[in-house]
Backbone bond lengths (Angstrom), bond angles and torsions (degrees), N, CA, C in turn:
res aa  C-N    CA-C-N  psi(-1)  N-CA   C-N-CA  omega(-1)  CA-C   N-CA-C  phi
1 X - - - 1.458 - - 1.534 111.00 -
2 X 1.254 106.93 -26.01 1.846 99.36 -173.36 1.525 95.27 -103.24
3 X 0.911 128.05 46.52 1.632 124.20 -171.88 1.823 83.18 -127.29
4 X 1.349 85.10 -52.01 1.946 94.43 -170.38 0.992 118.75 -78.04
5 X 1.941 124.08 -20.80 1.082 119.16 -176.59 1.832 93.65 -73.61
6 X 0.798 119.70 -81.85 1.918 138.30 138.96 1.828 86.43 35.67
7 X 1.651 110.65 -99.27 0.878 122.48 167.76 1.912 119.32 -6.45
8 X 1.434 110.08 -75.58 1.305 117.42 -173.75 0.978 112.44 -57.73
9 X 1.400 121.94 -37.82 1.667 138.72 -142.71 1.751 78.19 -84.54
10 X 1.759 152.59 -25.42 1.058 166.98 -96.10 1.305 85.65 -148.27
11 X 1.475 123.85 -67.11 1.089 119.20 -130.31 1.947 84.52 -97.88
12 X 1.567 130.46 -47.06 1.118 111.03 -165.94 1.188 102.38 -81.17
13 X 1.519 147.16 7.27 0.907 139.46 158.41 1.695 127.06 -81.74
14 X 0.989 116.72 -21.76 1.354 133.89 167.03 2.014 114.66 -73.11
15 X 1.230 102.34 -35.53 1.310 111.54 178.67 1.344 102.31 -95.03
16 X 1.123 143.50 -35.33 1.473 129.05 138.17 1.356 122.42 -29.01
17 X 0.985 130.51 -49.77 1.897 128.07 -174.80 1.311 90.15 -87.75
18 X 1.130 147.16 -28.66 1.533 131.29 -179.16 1.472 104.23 -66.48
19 X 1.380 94.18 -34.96 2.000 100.34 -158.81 2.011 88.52 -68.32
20 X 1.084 110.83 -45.02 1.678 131.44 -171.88 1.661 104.70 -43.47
21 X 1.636 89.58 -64.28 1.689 84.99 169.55 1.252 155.67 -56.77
22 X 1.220 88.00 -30.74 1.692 107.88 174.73 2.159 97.30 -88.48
23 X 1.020 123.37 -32.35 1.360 121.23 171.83 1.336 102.66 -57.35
24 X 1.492 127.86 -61.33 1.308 128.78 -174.90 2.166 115.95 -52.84
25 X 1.300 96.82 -49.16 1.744 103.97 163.98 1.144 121.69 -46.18
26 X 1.675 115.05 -62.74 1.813 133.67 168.89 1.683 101.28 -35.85
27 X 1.216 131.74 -49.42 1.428 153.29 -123.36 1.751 73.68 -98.42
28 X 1.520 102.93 -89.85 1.774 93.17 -171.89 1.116 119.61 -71.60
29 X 1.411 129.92 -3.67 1.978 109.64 143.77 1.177 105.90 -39.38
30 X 1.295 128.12 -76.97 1.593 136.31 -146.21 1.435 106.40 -70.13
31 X 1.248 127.65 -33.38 1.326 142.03 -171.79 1.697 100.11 -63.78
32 X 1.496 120.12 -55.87 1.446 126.16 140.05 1.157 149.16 -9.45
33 X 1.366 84.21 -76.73 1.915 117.34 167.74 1.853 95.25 -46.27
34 X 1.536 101.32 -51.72 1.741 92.15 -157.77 1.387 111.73 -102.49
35 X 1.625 98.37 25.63 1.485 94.55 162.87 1.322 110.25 -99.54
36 X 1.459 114.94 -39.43 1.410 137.06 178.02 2.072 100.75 -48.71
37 X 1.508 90.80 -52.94 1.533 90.39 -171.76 1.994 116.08 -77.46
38 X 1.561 91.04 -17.11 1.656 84.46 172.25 1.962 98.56 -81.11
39 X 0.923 136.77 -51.25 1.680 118.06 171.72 1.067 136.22 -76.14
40 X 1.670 115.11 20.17 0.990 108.47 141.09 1.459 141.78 -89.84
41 X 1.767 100.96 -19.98 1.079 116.13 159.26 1.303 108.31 -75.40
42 X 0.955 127.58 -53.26 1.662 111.89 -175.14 1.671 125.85 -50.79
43 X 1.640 97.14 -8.65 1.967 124.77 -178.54 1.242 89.62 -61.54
44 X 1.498 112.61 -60.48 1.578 138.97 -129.15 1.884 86.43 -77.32
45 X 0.812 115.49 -68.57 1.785 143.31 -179.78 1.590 103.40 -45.03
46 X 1.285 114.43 -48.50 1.263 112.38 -173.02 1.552 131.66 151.61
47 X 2.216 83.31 -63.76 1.443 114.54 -172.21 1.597 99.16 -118.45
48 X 1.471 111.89 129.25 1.376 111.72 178.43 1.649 117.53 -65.54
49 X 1.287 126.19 -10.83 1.236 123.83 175.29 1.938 108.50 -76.05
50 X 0.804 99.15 -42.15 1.533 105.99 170.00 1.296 133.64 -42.77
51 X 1.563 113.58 -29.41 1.218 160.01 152.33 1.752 108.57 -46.41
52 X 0.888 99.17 -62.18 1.832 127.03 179.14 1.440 116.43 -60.30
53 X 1.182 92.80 -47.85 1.531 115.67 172.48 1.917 129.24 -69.55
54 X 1.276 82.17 -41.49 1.698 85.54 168.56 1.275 107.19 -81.54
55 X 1.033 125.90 -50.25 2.150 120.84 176.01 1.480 99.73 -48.01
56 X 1.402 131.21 -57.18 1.543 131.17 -172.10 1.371 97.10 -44.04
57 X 1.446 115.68 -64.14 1.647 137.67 -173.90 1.977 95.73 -33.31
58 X 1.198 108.48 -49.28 1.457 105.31 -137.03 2.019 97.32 -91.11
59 X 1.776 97.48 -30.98 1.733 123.97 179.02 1.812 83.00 -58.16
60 X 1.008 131.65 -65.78 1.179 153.31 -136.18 1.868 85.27 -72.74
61 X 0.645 125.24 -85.30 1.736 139.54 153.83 1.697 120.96 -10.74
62 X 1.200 91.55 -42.22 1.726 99.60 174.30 1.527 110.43 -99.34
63 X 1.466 121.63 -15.37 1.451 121.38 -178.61 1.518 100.70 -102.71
64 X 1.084 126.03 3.16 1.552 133.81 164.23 1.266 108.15 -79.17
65 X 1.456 120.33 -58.11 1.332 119.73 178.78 1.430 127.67 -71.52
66 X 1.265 108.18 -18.60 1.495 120.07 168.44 1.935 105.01 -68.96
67 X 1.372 88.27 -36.56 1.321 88.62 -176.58 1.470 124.93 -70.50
68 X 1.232 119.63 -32.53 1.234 138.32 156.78 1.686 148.72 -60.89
69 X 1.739 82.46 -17.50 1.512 112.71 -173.84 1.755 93.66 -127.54
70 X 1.121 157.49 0.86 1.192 175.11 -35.52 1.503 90.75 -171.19
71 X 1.481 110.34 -59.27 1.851 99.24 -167.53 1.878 108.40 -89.19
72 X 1.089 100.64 -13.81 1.749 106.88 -171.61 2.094 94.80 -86.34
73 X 1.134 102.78 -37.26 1.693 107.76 172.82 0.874 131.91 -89.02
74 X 1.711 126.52 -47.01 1.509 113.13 -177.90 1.784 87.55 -120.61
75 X 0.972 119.58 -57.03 1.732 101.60 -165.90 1.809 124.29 -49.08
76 X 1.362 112.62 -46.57 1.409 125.41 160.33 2.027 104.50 -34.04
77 X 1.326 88.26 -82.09 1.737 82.38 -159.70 1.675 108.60 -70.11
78 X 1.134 135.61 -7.41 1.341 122.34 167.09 1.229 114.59 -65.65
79 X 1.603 108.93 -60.01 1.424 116.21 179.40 1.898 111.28 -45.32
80 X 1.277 107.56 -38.72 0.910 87.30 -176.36 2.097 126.58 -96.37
81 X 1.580 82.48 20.30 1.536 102.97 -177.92 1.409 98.17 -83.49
82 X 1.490 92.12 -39.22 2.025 96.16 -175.06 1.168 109.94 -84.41
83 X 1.276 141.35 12.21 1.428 127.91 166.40 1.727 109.34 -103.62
84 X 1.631 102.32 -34.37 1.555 113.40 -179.95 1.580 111.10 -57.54
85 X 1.656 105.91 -10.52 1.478 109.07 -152.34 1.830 93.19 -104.88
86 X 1.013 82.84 -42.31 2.194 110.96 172.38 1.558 103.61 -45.48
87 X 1.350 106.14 -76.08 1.420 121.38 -172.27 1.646 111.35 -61.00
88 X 1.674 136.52 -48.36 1.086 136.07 150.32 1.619 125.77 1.54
């Protein structure tokens, strides 16, 4: 039993830091992406802060609804990522 617990304890932890890494990469694409895309809007507008401001506006908008929807979106399917990963 402690060979296998051992084992698992190996395996969802390893696929965790894989999942991490590629989250952390994804993370500064977009971080990029929305700098590039806040001055261009801010080109378009005039003033580059304006630019800044509508992405904040919009981050702000999508982390509300996450926030609101929180257990049906991220708590539900992780938890149940980490048990599918457990039990495996």
């Amino acid at each position: 039993y402690k060979l296998k617990a051992i084992d698992k304890s190996a395996d969802v932890l390893s696929t965790l830091t894989a999942r991490l890494a590629v989250i952390v990469f994804i993370g500064l694409f977009f971080i990029t992406l929305n700098i590039g895309i806040a001055l261009w809007i801010g080109e378009t507008f005039g003033k580059s802060y304006f630019g800044f401001f509508i992405v904040a506006g919009f981050y702000s908008l999508i982390g509300l609804l996450l926030y609101v929807f929180r257990n049906n979106l991220v708590k539900e399917p992780l938890r149940n990522s980490i048990i599918s990963q457990a039990l495996n």
